[in-house]
N, CA, C and O of each residue as an XYZ file, in Angstrom:
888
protein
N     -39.651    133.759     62.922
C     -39.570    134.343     64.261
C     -38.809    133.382     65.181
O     -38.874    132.167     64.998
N     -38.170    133.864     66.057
C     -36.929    133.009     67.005
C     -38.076    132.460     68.084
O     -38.848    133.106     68.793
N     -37.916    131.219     67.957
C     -38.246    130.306     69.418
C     -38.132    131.286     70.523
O     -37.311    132.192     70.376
N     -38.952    131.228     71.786
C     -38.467    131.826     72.868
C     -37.840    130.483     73.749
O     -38.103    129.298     73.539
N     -37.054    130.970     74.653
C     -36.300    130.227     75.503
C     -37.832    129.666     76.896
O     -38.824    130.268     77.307
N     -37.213    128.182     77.201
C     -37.874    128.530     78.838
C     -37.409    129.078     79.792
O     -36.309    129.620     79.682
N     -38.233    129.103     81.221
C     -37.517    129.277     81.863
C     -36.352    128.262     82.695
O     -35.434    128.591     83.446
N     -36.772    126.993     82.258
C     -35.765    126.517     82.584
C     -34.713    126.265     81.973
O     -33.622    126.062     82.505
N     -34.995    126.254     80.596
C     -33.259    126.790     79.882
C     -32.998    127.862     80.338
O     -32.056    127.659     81.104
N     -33.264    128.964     80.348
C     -32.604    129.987     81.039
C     -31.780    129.777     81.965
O     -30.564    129.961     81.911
N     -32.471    129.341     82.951
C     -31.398    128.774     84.447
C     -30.408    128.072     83.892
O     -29.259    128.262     84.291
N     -30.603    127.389     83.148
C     -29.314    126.224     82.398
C     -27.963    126.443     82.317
O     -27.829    127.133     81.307
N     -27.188    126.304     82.667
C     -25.832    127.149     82.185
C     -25.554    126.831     80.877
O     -25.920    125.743     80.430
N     -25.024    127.536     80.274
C     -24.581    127.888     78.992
C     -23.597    126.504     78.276
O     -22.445    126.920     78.157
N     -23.673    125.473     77.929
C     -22.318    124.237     77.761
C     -21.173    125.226     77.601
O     -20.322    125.274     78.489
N     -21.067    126.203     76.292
C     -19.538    126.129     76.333
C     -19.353    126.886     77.236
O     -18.179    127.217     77.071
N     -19.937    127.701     78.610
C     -19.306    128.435     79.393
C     -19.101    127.420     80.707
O     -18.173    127.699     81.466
N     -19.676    126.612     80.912
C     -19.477    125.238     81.656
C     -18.127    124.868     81.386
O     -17.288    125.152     82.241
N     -17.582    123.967     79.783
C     -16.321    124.173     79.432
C     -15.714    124.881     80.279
O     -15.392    124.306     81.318
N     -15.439    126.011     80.161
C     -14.550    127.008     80.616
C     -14.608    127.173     81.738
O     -13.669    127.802     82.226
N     -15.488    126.796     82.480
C     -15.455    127.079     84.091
C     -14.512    126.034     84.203
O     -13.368    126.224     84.615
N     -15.021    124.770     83.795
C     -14.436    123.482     84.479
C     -12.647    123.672     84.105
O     -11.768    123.567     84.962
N     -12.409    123.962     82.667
C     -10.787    124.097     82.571
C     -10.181    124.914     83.427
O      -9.075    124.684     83.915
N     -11.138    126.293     83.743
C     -10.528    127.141     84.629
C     -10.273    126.671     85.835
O      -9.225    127.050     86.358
N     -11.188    125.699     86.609
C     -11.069    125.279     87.675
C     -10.078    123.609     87.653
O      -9.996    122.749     88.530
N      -9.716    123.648     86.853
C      -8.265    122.215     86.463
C      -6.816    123.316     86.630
O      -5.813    123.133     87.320
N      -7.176    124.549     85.671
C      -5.830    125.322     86.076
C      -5.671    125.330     87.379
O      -4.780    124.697     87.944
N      -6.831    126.303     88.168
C      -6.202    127.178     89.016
C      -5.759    125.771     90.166
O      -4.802    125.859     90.935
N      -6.733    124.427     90.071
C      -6.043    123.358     91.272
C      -4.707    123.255     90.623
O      -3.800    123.546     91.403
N      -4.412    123.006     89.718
C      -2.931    122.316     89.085
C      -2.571    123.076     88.403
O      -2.410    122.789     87.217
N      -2.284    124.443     88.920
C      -1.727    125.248     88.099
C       0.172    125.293     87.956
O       0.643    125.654     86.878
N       0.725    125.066     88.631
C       2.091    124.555     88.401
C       1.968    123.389     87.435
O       2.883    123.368     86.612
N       1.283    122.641     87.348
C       1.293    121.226     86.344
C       1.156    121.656     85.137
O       1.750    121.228     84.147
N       0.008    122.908     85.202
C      -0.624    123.035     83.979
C       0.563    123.982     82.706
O       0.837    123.997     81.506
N       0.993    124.767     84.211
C       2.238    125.518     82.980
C       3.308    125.271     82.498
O       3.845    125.895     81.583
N       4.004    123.707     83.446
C       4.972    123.010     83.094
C       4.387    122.188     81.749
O       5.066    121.960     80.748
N       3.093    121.823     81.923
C       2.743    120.904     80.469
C       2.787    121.885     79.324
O       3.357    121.345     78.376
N       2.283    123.524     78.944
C       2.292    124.256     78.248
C       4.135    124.374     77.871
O       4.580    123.928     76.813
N       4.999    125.017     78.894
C       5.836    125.062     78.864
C       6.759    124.212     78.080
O       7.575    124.667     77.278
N       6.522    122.421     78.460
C       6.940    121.673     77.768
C       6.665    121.629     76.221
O       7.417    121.575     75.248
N       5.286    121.674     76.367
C       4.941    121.728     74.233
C       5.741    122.470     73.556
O       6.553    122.106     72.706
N       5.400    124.062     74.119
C       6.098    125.222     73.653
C       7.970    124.660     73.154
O       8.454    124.754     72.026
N       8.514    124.226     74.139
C       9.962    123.976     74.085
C      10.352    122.498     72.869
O      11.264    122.171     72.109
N       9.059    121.991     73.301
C       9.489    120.795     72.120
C       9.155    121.065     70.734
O       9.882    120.493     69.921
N       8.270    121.768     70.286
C       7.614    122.606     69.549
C       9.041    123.529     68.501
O       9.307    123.480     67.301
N       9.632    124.244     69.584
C      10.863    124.898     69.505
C      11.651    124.065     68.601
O      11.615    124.075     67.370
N      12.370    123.342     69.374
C      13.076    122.029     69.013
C      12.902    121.695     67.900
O      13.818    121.755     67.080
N      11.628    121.239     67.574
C      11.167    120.460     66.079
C      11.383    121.501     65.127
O      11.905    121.198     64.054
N      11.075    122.623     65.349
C      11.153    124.081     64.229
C      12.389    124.213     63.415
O      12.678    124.190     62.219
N      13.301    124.436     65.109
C      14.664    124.210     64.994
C      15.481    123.343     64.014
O      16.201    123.741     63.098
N      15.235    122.146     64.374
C      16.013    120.646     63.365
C      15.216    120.450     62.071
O      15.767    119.723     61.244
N      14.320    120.833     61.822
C      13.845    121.140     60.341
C      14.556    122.438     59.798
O      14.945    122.350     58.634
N      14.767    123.516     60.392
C      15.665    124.489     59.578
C      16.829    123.928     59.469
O      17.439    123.720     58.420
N      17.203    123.637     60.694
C      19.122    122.863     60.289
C      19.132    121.906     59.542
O      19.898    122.042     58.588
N      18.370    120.615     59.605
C      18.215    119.570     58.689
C      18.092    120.001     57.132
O      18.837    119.552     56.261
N      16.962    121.011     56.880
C      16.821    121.879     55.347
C      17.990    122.591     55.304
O      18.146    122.861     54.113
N      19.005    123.099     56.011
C      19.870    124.226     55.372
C      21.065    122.813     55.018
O      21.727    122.607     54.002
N      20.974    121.975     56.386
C      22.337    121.004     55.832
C      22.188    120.200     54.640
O      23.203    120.035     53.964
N      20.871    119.555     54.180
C      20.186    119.261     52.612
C      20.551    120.165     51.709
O      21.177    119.505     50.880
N      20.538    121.604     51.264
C      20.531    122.749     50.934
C      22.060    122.924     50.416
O      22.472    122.996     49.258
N      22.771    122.970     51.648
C      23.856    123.279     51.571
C      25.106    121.870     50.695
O      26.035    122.019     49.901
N      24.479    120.554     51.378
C      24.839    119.466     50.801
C      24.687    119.537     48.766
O      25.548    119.522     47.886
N      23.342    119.603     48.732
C      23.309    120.078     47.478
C      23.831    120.758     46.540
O      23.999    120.234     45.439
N      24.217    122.144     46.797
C      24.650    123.366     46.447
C      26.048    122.878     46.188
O      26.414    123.351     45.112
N      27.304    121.864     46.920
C      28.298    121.291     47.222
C      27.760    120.154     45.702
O      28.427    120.558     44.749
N      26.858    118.990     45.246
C      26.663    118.200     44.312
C      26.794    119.112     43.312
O      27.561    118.976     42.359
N      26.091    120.013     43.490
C      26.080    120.715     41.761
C      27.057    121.359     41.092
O      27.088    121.568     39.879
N      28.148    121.785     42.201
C      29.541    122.225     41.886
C      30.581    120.964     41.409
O      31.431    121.100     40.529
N      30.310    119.564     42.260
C      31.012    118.742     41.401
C      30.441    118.021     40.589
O      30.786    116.842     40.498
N      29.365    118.569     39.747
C      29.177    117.834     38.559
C      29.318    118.566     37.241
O      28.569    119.337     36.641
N      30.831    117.949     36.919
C      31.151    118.729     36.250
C      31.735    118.002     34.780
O      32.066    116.956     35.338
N      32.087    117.776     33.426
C      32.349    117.234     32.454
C      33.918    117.116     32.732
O      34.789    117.931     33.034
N      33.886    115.467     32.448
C      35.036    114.903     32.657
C      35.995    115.126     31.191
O      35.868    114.576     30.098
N      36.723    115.883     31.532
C      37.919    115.715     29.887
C      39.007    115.002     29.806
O      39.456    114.276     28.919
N      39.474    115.379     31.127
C      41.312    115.051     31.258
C      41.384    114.704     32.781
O      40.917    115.512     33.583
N      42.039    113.349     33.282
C      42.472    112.915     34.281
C      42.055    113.827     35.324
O      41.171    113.626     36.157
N      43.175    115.395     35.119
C      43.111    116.564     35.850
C      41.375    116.641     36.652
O      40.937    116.665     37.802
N      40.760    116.659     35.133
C      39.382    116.916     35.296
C      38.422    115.851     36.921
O      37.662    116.198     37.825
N      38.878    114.901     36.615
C      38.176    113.309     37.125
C      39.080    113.535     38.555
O      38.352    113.077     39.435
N      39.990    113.895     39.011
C      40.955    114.285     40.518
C      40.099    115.215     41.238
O      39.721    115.226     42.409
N      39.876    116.027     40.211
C      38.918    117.174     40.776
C      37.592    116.903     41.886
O      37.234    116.969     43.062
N      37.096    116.461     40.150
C      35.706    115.707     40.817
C      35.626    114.731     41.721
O      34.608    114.490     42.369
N      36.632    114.155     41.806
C      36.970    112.907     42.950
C      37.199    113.540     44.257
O      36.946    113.060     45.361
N      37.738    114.739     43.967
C      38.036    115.748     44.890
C      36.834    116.764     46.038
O      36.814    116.884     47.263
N      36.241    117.153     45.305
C      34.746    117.752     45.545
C      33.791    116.383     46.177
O      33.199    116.366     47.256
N      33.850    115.316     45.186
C      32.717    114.368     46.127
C      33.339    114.326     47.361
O      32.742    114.917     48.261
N      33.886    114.041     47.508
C      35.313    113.789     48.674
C      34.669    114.734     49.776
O      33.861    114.429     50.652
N      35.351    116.190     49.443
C      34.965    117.380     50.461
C      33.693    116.864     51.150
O      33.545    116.431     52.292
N      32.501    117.086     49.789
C      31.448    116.858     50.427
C      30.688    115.647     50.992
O      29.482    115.678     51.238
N      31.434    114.643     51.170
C      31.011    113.387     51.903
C      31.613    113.734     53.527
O      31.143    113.355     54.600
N      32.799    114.575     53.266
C      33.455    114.449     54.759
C      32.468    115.731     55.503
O      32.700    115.671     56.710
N      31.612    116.687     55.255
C      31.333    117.804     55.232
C      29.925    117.428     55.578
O      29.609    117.654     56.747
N      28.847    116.801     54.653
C      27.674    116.617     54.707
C      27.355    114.998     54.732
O      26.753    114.597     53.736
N      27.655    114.083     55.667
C      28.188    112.527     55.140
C      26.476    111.865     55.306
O      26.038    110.773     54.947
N      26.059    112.559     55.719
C      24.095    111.889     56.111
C      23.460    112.566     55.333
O      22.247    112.357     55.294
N      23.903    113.361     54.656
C      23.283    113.958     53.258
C      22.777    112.553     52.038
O      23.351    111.522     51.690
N      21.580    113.110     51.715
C      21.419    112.497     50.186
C      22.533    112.559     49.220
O      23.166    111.563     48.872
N      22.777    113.878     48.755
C      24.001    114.517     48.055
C      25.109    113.659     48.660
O      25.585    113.166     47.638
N      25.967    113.070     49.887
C      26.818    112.631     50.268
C      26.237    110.866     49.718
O      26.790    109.826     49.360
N      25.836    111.004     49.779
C      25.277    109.215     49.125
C      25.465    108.955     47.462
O      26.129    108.000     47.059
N      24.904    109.770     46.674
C      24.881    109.669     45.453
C      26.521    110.301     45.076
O      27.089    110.193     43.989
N      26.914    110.798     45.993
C      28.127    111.323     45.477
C      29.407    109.778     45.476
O      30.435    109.791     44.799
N      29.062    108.815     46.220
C      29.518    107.839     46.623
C      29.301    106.875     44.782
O      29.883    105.952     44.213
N      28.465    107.536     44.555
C      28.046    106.675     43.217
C      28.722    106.835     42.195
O      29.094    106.003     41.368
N      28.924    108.180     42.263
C      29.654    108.935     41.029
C      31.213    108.648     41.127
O      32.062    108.225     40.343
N      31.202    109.032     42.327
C      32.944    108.629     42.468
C      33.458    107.132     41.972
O      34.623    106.943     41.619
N      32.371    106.014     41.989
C      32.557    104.734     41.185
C      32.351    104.586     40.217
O      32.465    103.492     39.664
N      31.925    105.772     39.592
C      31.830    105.633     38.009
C      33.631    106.268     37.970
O      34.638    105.689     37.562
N      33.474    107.648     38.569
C      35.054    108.393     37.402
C      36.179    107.073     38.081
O      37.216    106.887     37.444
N      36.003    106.463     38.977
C      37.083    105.611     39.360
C      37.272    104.383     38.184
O      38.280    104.112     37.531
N      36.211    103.880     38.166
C      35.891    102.773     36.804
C      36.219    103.709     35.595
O      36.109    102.947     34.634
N      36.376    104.277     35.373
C      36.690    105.176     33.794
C      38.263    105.330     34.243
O      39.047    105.576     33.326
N      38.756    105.216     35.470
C      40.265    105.465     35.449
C      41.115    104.276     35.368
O      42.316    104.374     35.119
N      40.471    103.041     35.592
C      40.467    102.027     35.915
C      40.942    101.704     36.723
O      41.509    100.621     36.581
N      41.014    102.167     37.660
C      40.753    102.256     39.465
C      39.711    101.251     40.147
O      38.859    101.506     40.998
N      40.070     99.857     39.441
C      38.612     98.901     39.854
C      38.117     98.892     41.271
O      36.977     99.211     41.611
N      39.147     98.470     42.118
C      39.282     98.444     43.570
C      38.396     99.314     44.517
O      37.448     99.068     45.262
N      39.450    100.995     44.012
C      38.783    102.255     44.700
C      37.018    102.090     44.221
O      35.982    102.253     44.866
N      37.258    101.737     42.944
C      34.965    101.887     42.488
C      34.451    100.932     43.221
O      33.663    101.333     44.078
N      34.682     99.497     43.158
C      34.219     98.810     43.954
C      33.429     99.142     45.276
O      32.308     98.838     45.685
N      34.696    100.053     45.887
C      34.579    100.690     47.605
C      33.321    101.573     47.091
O      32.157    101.256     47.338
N      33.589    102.398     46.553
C      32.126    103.377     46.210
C      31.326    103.123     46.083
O      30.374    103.728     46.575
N      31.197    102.017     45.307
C      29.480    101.150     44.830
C      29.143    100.761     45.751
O      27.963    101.040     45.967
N      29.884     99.873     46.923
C      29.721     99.429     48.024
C      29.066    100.194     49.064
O      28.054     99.882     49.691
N      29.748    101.197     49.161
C      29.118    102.481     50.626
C      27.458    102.879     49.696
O      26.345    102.819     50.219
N      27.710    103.217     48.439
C      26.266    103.587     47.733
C      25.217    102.836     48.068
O      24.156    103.229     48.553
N      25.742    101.032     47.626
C      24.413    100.430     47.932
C      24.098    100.290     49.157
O      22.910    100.232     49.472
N      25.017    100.214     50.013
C      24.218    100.004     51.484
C      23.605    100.792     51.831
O      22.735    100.482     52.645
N      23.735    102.354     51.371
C      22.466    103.372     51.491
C      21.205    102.998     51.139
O      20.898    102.174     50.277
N      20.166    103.925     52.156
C      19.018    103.355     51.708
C      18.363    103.950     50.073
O      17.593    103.368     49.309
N      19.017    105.310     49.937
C      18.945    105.802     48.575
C      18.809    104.932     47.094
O      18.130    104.976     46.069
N      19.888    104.136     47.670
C      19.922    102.926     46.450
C      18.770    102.402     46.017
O      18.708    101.937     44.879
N      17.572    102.399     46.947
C      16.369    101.258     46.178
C      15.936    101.877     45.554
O      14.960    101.348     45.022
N      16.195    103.326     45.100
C      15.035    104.097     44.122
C      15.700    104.202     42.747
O      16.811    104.413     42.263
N      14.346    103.926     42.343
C      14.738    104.366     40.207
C      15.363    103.378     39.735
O      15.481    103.695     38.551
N      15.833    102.415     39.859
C      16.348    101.695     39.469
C      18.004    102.019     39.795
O      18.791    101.200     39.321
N      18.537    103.080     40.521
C      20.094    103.299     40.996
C      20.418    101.996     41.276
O      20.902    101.186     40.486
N      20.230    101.881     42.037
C      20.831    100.088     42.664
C      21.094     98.811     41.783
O      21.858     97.903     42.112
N      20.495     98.850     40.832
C      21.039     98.005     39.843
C      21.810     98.654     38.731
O      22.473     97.818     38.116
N      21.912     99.660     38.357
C      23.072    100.627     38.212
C      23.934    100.389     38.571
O      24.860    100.068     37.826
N      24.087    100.445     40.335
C      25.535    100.178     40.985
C      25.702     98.888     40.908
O      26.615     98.443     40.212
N      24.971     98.169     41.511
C      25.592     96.425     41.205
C      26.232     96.399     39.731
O      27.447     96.392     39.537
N      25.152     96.385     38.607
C      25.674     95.833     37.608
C      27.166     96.826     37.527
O      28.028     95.976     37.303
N      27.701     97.864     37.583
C      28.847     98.548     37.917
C      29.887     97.775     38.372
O      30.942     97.761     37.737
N      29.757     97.158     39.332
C      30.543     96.333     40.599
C      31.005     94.994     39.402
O      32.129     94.652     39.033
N      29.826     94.527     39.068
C      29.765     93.578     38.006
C      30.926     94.284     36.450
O      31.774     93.779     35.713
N      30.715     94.746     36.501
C      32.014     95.183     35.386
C      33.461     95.459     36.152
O      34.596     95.430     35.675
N      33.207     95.620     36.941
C      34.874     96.264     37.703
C      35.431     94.974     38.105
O      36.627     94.745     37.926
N      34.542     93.999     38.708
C      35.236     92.334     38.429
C      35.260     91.558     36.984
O      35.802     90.458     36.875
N      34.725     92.120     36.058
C      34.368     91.040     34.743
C      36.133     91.667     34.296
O      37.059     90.899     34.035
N      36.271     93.528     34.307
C      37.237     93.873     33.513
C      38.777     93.473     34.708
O      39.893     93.674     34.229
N      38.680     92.947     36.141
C      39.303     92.583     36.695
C      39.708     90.808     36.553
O      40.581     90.165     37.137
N      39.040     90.524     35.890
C      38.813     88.848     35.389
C      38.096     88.208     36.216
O      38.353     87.004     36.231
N      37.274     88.548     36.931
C      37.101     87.882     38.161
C      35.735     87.574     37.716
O      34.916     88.223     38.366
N      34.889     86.344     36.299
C      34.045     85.935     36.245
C      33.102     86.014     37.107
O      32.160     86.806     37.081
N      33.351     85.101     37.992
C      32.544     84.519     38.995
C      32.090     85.482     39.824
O      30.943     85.270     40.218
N      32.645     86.561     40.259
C      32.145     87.723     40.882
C      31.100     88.440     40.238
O      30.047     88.914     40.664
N      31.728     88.407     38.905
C      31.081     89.752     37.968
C      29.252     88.952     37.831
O      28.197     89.587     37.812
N      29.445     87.218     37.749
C      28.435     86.790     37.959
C      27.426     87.374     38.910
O      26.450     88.091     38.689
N      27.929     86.866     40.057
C      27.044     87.061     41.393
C      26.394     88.427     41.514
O      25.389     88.492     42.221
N      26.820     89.489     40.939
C      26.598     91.218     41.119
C      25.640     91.276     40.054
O      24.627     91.961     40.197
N      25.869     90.580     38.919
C      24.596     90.655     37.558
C      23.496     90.383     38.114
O      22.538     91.145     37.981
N      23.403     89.029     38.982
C      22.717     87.935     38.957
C      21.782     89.268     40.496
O      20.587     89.531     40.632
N      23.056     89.784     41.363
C      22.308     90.658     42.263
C      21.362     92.135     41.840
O      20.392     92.625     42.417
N      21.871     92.443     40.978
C      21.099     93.385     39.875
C      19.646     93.181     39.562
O      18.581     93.755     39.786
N      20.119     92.000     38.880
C      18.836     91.669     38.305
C      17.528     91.346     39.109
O      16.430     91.670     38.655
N      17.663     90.710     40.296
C      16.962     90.438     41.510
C      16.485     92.006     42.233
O      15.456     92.040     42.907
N      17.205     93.097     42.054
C      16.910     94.424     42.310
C      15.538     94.833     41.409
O      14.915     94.213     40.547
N      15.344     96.312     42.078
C      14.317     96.866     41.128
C      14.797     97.359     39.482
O      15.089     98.531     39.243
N      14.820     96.380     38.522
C      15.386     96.605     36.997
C      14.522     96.674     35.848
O      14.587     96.169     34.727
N      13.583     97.535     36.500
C      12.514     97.999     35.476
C      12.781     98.974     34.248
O      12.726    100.176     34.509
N      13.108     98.540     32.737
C      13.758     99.167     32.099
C      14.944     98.853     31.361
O      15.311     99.347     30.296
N      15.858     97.400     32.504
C      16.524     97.287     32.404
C      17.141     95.890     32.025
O      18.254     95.678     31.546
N      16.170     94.999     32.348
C      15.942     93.623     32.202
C      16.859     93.378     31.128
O      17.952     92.850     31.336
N      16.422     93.778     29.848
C      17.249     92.852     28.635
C      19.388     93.013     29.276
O      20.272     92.155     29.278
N      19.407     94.308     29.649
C      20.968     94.749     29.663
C      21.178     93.460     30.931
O      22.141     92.707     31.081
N      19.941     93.547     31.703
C      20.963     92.340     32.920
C      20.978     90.804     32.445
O      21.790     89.976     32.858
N      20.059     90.574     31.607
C      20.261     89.465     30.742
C      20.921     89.125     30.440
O      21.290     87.972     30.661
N      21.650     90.214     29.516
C      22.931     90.256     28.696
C      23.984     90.096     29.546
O      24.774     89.177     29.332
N      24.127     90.788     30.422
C      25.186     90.936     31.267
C      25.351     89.091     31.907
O      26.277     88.294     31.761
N      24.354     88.987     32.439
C      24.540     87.238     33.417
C      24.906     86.336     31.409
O      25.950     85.759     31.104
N      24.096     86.469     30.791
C      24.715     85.181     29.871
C      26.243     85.838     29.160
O      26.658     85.234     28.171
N      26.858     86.757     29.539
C      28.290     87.089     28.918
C      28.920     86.423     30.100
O      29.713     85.492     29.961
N      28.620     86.828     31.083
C      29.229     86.347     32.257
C      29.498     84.463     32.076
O      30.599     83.993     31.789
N      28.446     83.752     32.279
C      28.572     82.751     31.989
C      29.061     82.157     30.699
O      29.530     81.022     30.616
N      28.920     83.011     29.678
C      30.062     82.338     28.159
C      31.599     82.985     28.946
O      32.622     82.369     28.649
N      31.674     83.602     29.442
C      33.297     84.053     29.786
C      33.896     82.287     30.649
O      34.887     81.595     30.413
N      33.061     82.153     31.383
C      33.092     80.924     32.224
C      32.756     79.449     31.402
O      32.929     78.374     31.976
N      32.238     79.535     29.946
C      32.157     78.661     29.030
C      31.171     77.624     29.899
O      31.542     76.500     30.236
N      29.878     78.173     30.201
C      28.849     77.987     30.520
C      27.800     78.035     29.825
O      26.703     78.295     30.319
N      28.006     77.769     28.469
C      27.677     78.044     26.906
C      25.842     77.780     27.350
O      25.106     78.757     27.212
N      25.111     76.186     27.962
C      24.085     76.169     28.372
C      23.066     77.230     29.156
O      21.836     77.185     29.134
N      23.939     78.239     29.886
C      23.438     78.695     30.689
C      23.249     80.150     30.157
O      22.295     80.890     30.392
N      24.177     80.371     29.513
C      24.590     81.412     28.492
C      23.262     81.591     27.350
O      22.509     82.563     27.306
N      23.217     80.541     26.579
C      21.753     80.759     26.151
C      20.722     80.738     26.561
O      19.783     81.165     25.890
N      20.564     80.259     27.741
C      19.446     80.763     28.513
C      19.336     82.213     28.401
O      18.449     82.835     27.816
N      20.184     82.606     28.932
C      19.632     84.255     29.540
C      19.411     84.947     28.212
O      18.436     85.683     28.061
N      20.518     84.677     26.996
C      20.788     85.481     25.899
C      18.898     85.562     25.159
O      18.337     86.488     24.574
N      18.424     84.261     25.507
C      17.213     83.991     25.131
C      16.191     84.977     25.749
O      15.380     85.624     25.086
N      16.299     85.010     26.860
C      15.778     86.063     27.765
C      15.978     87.214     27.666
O      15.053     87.904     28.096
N      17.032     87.879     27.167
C      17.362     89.098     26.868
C      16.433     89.486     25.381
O      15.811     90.515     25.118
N      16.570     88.580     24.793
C      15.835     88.748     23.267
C      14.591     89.067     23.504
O      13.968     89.897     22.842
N      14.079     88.343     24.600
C      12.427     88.386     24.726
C      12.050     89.901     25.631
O      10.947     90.342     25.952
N      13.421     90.460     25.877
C      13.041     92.159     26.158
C      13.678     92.884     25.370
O      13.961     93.969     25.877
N      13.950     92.777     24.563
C      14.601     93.520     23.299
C      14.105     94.121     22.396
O      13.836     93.515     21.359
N      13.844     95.470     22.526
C      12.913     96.138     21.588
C      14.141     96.991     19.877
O      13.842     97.313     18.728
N      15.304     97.009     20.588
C      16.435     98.079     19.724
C      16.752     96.852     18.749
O      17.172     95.768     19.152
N      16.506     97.155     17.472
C      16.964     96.164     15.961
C      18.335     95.956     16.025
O      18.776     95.000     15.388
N      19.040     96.594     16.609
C      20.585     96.517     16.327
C      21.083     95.534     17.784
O      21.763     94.515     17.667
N      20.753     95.899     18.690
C      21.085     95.096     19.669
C      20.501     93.711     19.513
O      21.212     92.808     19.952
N      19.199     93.323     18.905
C      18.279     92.306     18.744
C      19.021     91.651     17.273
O      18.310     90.766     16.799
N      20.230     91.899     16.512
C      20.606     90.943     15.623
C      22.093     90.738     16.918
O      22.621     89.749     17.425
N      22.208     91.489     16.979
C      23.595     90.898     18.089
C      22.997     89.702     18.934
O      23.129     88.532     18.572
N      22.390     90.042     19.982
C      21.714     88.916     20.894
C      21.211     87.677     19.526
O      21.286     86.480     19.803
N      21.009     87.856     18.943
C      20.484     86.492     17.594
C      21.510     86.109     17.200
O      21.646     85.034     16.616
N      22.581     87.046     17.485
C      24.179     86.406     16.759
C      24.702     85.792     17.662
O      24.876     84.660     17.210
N      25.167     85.843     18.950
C      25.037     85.513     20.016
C      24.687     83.619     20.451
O      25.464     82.676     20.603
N      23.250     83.713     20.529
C      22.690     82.787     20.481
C      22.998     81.784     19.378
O      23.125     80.568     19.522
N      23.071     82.302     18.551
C      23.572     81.161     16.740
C      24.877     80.415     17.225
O      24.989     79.196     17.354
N      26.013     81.541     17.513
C      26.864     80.772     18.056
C      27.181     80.059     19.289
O      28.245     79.472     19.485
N      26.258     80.132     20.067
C      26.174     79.146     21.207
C      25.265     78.043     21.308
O      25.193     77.366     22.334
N      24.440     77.796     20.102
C      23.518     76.363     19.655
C      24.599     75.653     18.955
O      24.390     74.548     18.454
């Protein structure tokens, strides 16, 4: 059976109709204030709705632009193309994700043309993106950079980009940057330093075939 009320709850006013008196009586004093503050939410509200659809369609659209130039390289013709398309879509969507990674690719077909210079520039704009720190991309592109000076002769460069690789996130990748810094240093007849790393590479070396090379390696530099 329900409690009965007193009479002096009865008299009581109600809390949440209290609430509502009191907001009602904040409008009606400041009621110009109150509809400029509504007004304002509403419009910023707007706004935010707004730049999330444009932001998603220009992502969207950026995308839709990546997947058209990724395409199998055969013939020169082929690699102009694609150099062509990243191109469009960097000038088109340039704060795009898609406009970033496209910066990546274009330093690979450039390095396959042997276009060291032009890849260089690509790897360059890639890593300074912030895109680069994920997955291990970024040591991807360095060690990249690092070949476009080793096959340019430029040791000492190809050094510094291994050596920057490896200091990156290279989970996965360790033994290849190993390899890479002690070739670097036998190119430079740094034979000491050279077995260092080659040593280091061995000790992440799980593939039998790569693991008698690195042992061959090492034999001839003791």
């Amino acid at each position: 059976m329900a409690a009965k009320l007193s009479k002096k709850e009865l008299k009581q006013p109600d809390a949440f109709q209290s609430s509502i008196e009191v907001i009602q009586d904040y409008i009606s004093e400041n009621e110009k204030r109150f509809y400029a503050i509504v007004a304002a939410i509403i419009i910023a509200t707007l706004i935010a709705f707004g730049f999330y659809m444009y932001w998603s369609h220009y992502q969207a659209s950026a995308r839709e632009m990546y997947n058209k130039a990724q395409q199998n390289i055969q013939t020169p013709d082929d690699a102009m193309r694609n150099i062509k398309n990243y191109q469009e879509l960097i000038d088109k969507y340039p704060h795009s994700w898609s406009a970033r990674m496209a910066h990546y690719h274009m330093g690979n077909i450039y390095y396959s043309l042997g276009e060291y210079d032009k890849a260089i520039a690509d790897y360059n704009k890639f890593v300074s993106s912030r895109i680069s720190y994920h997955a291990g991309i970024k040591f991807l592109a360095l060690t990249s950079m690092g070949y476009c000076y080793e096959a340019k002769k430029d040791f000492k460069s190809a050094l510094e980009y291994y050596e920057q690789a490896q200091k990156s996130d290279n989970t996965g990748f360790e033994s290849v940057g190993f390899r890479n810094i002690g070739r670097a240093y036998e190119l430079q007849n740094d034979k000491k330093s050279a077995l260092e790393n080659y040593k280091k590479a061995l000790e992440k070396t799980t593939d039998p075939a790569m693991v008698s090379f690195i042992k061959y390696k090492i034999s001839s530099l003791s």
